[in-house]
C-alpha positions in Angstrom: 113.2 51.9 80.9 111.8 50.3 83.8 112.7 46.1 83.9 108.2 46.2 83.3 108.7 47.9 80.3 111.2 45.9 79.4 108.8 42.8 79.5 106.2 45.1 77.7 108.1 45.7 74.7 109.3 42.0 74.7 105.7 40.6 74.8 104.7 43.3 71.7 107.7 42.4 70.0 106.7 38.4 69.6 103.0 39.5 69.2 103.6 41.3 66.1 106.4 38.9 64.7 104.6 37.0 62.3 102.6 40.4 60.9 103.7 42.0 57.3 103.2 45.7 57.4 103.8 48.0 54.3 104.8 50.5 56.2 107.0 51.3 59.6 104.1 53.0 60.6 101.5 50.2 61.2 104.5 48.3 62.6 104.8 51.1 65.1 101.6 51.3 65.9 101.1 47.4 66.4 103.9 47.3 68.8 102.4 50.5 71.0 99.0 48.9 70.8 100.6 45.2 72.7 102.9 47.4 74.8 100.2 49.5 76.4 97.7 46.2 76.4 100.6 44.5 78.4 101.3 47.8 80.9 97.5 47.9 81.5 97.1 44.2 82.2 100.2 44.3 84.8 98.8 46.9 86.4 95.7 45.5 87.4 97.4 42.7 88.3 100.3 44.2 90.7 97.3 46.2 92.2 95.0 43.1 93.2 98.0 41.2 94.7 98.2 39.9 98.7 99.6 42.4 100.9 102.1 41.4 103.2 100.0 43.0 106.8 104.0 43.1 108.4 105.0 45.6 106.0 101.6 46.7 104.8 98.1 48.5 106.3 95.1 48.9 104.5 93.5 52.6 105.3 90.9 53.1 108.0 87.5 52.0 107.1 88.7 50.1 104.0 87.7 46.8 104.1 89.8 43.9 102.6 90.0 40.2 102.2 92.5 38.7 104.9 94.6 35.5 105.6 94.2 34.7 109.0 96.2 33.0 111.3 94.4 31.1 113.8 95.9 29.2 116.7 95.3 27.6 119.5 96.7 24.6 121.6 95.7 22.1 118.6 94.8 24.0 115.7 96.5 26.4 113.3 94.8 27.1 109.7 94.6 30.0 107.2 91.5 31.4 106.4 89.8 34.2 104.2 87.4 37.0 104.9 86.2 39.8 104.8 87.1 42.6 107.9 87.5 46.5 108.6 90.7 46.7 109.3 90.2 48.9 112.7 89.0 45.5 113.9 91.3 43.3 112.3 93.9 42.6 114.6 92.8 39.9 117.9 95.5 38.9 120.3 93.1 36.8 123.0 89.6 35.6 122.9 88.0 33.7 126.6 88.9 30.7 124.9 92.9 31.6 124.3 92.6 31.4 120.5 95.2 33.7 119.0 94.4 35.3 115.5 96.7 37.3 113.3 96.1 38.5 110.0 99.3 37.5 107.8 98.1 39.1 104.1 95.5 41.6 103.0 93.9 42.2 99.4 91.5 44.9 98.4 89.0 43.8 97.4 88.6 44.7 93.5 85.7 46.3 91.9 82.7 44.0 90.7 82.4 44.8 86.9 79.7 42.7 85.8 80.0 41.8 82.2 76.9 42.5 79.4 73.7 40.7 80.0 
């Protein structure tokens, strides 16, 4: 059982605490019903996390939210947008500004909700 799983089965366990069931059965299913609502939820979330761009690349052509490094002689500041990350990565411009991305995110899928 994977330390998640763990978390999952604690999380169902005080969910269901203060139910009375007549049988093990609907206590059962409760407790599978929190666990998987749990797994789900932490997957979404591990998957639209900030990507470490040291350790991490997006694939070609996927574009991604980035934190951007930007320096120069008197500035430095973290910034967000959006960039195709065969273009992402500027050592020099004319005016000796440096940019490097630090993090990437992917950006998640627009679900709008009922209207």
């Amino acid at each position: 059982m994977t330390d998640i799983e763990k978390k999952a089965r604690e999380y169902a366990e005080v969910q269901i605490s203060d139910m009375d069931f007549t049988i093990d059965y609907e206590r059962t299913c409760e407790l599978t019903n929190h666990k998987i609502d749990f797994l789900a939820g932490a997957a979404y979330a591990l998957g639209n996390q900030w990507r470490d761009a040291e350790k991490e690349k997006p694939e070609d052509g996927q574009e991604c939210l980035c934190a951007l490094r930007f320096t120069s002689h008197i500035e430095y500041c973290v910034m967000m947008f959006i960039a195709n990350p065969k273009a992402w990565v500027k050592d020099h411009d004319d005016d000796g500004f440096t940019e490097h991305v630090i993090a990437w995110l992917p950006i998640p899928q627009y679900e709008p909700k009922g209207e």
